[in-house]
C-alpha positions as CSV (number, residue, x, y, z in Angstrom):
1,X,22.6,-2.8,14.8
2,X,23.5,-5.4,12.2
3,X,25.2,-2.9,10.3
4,X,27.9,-2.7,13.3
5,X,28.2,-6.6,13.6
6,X,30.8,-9.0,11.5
7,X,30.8,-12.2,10.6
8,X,33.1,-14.2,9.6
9,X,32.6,-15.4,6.1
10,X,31.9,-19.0,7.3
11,X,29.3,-17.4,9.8
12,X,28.2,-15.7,6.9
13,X,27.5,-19.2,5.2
14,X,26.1,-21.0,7.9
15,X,23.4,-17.5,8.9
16,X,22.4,-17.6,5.4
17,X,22.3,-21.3,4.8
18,X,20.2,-21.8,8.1
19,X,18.0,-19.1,7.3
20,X,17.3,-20.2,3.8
21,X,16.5,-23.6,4.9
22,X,14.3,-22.6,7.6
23,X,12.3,-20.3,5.3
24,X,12.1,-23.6,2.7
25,X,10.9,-25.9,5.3
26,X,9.7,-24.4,8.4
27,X,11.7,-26.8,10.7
28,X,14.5,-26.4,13.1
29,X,17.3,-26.5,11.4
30,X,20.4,-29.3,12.0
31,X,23.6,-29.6,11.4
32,X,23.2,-32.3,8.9
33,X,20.5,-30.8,7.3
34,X,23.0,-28.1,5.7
35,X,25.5,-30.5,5.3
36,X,23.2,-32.2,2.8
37,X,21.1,-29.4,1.1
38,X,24.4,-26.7,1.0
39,X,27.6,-27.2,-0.4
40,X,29.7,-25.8,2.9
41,X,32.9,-27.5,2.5
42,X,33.4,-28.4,6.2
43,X,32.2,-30.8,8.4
44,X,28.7,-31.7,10.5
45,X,30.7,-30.7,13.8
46,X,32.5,-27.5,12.5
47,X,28.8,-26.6,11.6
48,X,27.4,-27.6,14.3
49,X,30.1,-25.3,16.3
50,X,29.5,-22.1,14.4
51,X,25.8,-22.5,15.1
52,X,26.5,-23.1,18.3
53,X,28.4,-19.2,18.5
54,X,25.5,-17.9,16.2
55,X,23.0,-19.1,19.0
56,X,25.7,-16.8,21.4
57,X,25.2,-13.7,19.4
58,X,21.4,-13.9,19.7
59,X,21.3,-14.3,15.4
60,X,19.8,-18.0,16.0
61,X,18.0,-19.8,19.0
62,X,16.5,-23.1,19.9
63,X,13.0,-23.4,20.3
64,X,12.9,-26.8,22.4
65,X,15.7,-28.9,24.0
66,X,17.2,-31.2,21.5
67,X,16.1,-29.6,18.3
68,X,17.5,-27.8,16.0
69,X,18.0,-24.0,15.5
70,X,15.7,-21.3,13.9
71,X,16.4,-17.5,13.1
72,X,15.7,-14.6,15.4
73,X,14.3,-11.5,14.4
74,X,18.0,-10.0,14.6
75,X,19.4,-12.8,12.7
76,X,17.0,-12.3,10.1
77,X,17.6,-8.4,9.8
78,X,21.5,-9.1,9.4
79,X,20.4,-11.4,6.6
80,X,17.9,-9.1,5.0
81,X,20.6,-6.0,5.2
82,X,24.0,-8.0,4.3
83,X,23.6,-11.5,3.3
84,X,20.4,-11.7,0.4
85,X,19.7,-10.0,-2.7
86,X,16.3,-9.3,-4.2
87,X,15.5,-11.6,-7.0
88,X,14.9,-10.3,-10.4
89,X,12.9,-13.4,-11.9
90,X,9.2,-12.9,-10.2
91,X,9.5,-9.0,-10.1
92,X,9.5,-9.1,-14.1
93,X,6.8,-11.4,-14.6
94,X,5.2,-9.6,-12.0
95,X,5.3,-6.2,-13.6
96,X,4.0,-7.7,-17.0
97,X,1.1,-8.7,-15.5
98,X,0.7,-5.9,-13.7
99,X,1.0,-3.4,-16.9
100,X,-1.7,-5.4,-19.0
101,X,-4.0,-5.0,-16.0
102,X,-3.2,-1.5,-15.0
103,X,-3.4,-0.3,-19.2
104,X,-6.5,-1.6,-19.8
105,X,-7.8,1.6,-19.1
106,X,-11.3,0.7,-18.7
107,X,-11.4,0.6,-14.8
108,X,-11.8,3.0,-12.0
109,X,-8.7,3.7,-9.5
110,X,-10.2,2.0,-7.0
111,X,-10.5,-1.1,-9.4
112,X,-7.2,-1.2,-10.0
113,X,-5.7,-0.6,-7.0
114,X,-7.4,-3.9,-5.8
115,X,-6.6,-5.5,-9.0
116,X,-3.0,-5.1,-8.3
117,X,-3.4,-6.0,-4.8
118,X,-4.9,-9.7,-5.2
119,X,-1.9,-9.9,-8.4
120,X,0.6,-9.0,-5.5
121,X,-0.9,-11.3,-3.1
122,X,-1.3,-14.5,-5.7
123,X,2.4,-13.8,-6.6
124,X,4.2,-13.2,-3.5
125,X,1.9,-15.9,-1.2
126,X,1.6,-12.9,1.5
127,X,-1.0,-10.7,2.0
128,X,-0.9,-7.4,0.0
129,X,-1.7,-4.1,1.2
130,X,-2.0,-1.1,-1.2
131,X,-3.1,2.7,0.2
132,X,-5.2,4.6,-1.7
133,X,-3.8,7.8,-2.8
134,X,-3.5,10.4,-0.2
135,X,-6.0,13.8,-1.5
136,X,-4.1,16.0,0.1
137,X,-1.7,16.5,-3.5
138,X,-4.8,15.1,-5.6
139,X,-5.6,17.6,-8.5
140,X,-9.1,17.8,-10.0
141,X,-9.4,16.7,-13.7
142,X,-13.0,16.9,-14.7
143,X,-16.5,18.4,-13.2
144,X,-19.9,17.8,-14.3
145,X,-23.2,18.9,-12.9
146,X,-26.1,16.4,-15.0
147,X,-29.8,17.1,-14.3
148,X,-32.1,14.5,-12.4
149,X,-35.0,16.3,-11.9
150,X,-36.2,19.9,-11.6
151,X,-34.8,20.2,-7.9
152,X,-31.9,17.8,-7.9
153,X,-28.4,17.3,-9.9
154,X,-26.1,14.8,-9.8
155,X,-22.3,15.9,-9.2
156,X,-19.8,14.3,-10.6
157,X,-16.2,14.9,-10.6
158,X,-12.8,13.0,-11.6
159,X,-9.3,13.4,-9.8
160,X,-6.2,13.6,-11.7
161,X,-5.3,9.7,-10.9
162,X,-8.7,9.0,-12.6
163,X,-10.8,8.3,-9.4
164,X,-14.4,9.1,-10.0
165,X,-16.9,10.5,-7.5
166,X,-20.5,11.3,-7.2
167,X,-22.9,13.1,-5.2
168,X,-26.9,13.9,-5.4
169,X,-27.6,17.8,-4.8
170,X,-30.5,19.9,-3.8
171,X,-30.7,23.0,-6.3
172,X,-30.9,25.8,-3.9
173,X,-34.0,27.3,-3.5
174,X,-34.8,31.5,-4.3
175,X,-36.3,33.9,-1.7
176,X,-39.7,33.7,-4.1
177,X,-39.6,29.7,-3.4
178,X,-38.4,29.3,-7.3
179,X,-35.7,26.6,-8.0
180,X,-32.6,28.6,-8.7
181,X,-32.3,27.2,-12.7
182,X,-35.5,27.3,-14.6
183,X,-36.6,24.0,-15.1
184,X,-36.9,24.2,-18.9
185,X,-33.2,25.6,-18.8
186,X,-32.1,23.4,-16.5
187,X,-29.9,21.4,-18.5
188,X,-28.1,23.8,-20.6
189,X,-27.7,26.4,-17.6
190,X,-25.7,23.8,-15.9
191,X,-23.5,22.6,-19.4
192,X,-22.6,26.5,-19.2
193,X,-21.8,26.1,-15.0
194,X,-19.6,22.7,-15.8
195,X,-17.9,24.6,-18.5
196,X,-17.2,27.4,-16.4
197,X,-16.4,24.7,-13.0
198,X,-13.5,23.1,-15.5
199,X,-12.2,26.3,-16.6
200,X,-11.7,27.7,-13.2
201,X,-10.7,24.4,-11.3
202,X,-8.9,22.2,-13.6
203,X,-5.5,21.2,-12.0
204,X,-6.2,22.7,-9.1
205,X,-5.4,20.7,-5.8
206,X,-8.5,19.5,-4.3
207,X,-7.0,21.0,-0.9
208,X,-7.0,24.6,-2.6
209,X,-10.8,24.2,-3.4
210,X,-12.3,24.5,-0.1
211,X,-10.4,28.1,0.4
212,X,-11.5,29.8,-3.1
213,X,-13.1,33.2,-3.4
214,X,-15.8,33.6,-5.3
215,X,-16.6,37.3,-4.8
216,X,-15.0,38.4,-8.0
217,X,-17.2,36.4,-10.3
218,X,-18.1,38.1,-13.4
219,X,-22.0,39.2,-13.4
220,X,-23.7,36.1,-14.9
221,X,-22.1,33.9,-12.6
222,X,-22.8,35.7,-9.4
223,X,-26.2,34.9,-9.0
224,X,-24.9,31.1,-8.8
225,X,-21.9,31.9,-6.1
226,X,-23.3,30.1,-2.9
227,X,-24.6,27.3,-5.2
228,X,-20.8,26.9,-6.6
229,X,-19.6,27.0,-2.6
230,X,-21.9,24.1,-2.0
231,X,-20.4,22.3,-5.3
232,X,-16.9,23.0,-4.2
233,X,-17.8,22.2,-0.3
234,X,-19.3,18.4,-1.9
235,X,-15.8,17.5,-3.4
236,X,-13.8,18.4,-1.0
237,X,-15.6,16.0,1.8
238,X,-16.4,13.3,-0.8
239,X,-12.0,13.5,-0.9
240,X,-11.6,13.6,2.4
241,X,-13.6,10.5,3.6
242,X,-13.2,7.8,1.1
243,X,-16.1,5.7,0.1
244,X,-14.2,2.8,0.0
245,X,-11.5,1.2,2.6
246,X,-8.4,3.4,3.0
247,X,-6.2,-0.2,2.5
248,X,-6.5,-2.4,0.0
249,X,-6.2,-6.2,1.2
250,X,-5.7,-9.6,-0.1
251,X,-4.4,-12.5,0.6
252,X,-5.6,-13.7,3.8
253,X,-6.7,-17.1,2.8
254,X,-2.8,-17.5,1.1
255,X,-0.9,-16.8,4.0
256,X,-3.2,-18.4,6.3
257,X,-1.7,-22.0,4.7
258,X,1.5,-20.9,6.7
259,X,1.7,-22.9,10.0
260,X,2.7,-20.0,12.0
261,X,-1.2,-18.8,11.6
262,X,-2.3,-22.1,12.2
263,X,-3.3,-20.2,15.9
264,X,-6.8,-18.9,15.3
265,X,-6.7,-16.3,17.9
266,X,-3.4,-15.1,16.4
267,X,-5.2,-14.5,13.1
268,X,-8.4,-13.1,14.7
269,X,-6.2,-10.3,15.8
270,X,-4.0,-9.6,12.9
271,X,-7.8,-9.7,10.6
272,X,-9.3,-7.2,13.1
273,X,-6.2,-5.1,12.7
274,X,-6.7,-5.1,8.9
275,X,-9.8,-4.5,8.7
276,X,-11.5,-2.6,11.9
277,X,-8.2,-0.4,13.1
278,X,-6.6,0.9,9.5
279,X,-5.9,3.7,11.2
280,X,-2.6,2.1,13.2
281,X,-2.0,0.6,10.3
282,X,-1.8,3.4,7.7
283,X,0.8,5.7,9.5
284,X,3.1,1.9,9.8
285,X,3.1,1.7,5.8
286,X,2.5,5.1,4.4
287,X,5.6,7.3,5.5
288,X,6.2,9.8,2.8
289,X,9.6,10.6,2.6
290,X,10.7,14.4,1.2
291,X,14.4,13.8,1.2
292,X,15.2,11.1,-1.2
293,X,16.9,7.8,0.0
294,X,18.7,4.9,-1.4
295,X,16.1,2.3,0.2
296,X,13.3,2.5,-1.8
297,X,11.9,-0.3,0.3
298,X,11.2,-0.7,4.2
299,X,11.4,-4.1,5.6
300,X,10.1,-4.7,9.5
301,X,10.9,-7.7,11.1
302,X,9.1,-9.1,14.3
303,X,9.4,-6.8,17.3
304,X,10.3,-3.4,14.7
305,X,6.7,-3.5,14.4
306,X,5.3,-1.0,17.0
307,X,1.9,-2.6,16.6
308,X,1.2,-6.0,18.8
309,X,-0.9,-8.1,16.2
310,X,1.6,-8.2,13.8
311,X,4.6,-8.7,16.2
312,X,5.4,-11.8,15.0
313,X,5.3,-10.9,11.1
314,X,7.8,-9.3,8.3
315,X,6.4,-6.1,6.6
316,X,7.7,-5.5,3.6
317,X,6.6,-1.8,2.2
318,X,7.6,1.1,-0.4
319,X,5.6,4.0,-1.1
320,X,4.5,4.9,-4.8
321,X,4.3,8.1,-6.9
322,X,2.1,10.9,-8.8
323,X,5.3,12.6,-10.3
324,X,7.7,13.2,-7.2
325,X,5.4,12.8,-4.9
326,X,4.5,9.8,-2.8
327,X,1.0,9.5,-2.7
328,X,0.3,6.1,-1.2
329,X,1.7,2.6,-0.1
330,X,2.4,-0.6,-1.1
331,X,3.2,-3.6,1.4
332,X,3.1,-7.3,1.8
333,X,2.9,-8.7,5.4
334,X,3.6,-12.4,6.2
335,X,5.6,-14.5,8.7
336,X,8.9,-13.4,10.0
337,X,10.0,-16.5,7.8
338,X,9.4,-14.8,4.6
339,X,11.4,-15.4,1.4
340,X,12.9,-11.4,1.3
341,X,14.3,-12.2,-1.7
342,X,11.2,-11.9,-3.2
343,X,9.0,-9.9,-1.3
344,X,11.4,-7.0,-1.7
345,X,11.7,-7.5,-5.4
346,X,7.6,-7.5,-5.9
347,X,6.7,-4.5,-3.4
348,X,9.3,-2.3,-5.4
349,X,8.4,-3.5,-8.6
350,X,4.5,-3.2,-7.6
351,X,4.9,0.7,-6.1
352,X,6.8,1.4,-9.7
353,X,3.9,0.0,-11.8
354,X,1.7,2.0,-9.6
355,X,4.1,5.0,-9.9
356,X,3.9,5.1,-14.2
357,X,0.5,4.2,-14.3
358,X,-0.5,7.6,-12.2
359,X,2.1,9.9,-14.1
């Protein structure tokens, strides 16, 4: 839509001047109030006028009789597509502090993925969302099968973006009633099966694992062929249903100072939202894209969002990569009245931190 309209470039002046001014104070904007702040070159009135056919086109409205003007959703898309451009500053200090955390090395994925997200949150005063990875083009890195007792072993397995998993297994049981590994062999016989797990299954997709045939497995393996089903069965479920929250979250209490959540119904619904129906959410956020496309970043402004709660909010979002692939999400939601500038900046730099530190 915004694409199709034109401004003037005194419109131009006055859309952008309002909206930045608005987004800096929260008040209805006035007339004088850019004469002051913004060096227009024309007069209270001649402002006052253009607002006036700004207010026409639907791009700014009054919210009360006698008050000054505010942005509407549409006025705030034509200024998001034509009028701003994404600030540099905060989305290099951001990535610096985002590659000393993420290179540490020292962390699981899940640890880092919230580490980025409160660093995205503190920075950009909005709440930060970041998906984990999607399994579906996860690769498996590492196995390893460790002894507890004569009966039990602990699984443990790493993906190829360095998320670790465990599980505790019953050693299947022979017809005789004899644990399948002798107990006084118990730990070397399952070195030799996590030898033989790595060299059949490393960097293959964890998606591929639940479909693999094991009838062809040389002779001193075969005896172990429904035990290595039941292994393979374990990862692929622990994969499929996270242990931990599908979106990362932070923020709340920073964009909770913002007087449009001042409401505490309004906020009871956007919290349950984020926390009890992820499931709306994830599709809004995470939208791999196969064909490439010159905007890296999606921005959603007020009524764009499909999902009631956040109706009244700007989400800023770009996916993140293991290679080509996207494999997850990274977004910032806050009021409509959102400084773009910067939220677009520190989503894209955010997904490409994310992006290097999974190649």
């Amino acid at each position: 839509m915004s694409s199709q309209f034109r401004l003037t470039h005194r419109q131009q002046q006055v859309l952008w001047a309002t909206v930045r001014h608005y987004i800096a104070t929260a008040e209805p904007v006035g007339s004088e109030a850019l004469v002051k702040e913004y060096n227009l070159s024309v007069s209270s009135a001649t402002i006052r006028n253009v607002m006036g056919m700004l207010e026409k086109s639907g791009l700014l409205y009054q919210p009360y009789t006698s008050a000054g003007r505010i942005p509407s959703d549409f006025g705030y898309r034509l200024y998001v597509d034509k009028l701003m451009t994404p600030t540099t500053e905060l989305s290099t200090q951001l990535e610096g502090i985002l590659s000393d955390r993420l290179h540490q090395g020292d962390h699981s994925l899940e640890a880092m993925l919230r580490g980025a997200s409160q660093i995205l949150a503190t920075v950009s005063g909005y709440i930060a969302l970041i998906t984990m990875p999607q399994t579906y083009v996860t690769h498996l890195r590492h196995v390893q099968l460790v002894p507890v007792d004569a009966n039990r072993v602990m699984l443990i397995f790493v993906t190829d973006s360095y998320e670790t998993q465990s599980a505790l297994m019953d050693l299947p049981m022979l017809g005789n009633g004899e644990s399948l590994l002798a107990a006084e062999l118990l730990e070397q016989e399952l070195q030799i099966l996590s030898n033989f797990l790595n060299s059949q299954l490393r960097g293959k997709a964890i998606a591929e694992l639940a479909s693999m045939d094991w009838r062809e497995l040389d002779r001193e393996f075969q005896r172990y062929g429904d035990f290595l089903k039941l292994v393979l069965a374990e990862v692929s479920r622990r994969s499929q249903t996270p242990t931990s929250t599908q979106i990362m979250i932070s923020g709340l209490s920073e964009v909770m100072r913002q007087p449009e959540f001042s409401e505490v119904q309004q906020i009871q619904m956007i919290v349950h939202l984020l926390e009890d129906e992820q499931d709306q959410l994830l599709p809004l956020i995470f939208e791999p894209k196969l064909e490439p496309s010159d905007r890296r970043v999606t921005v959603r402004i007020g009524a764009e969002n499909p999902l009631e709660p956040i109706q009244s909010c700007a989400l800023v979002s770009s996916t993140y990569h293991k290679g080509t692939v996207p494999v997850g999400s990274v977004g910032v939601l806050g009021p409509t009245r959102m400084m773009y500038e910067n939220a677009i900046a520190l989503v894209e730099a955010t997904a490409d931190c994310l992006s290097e530190a999974l190649s």
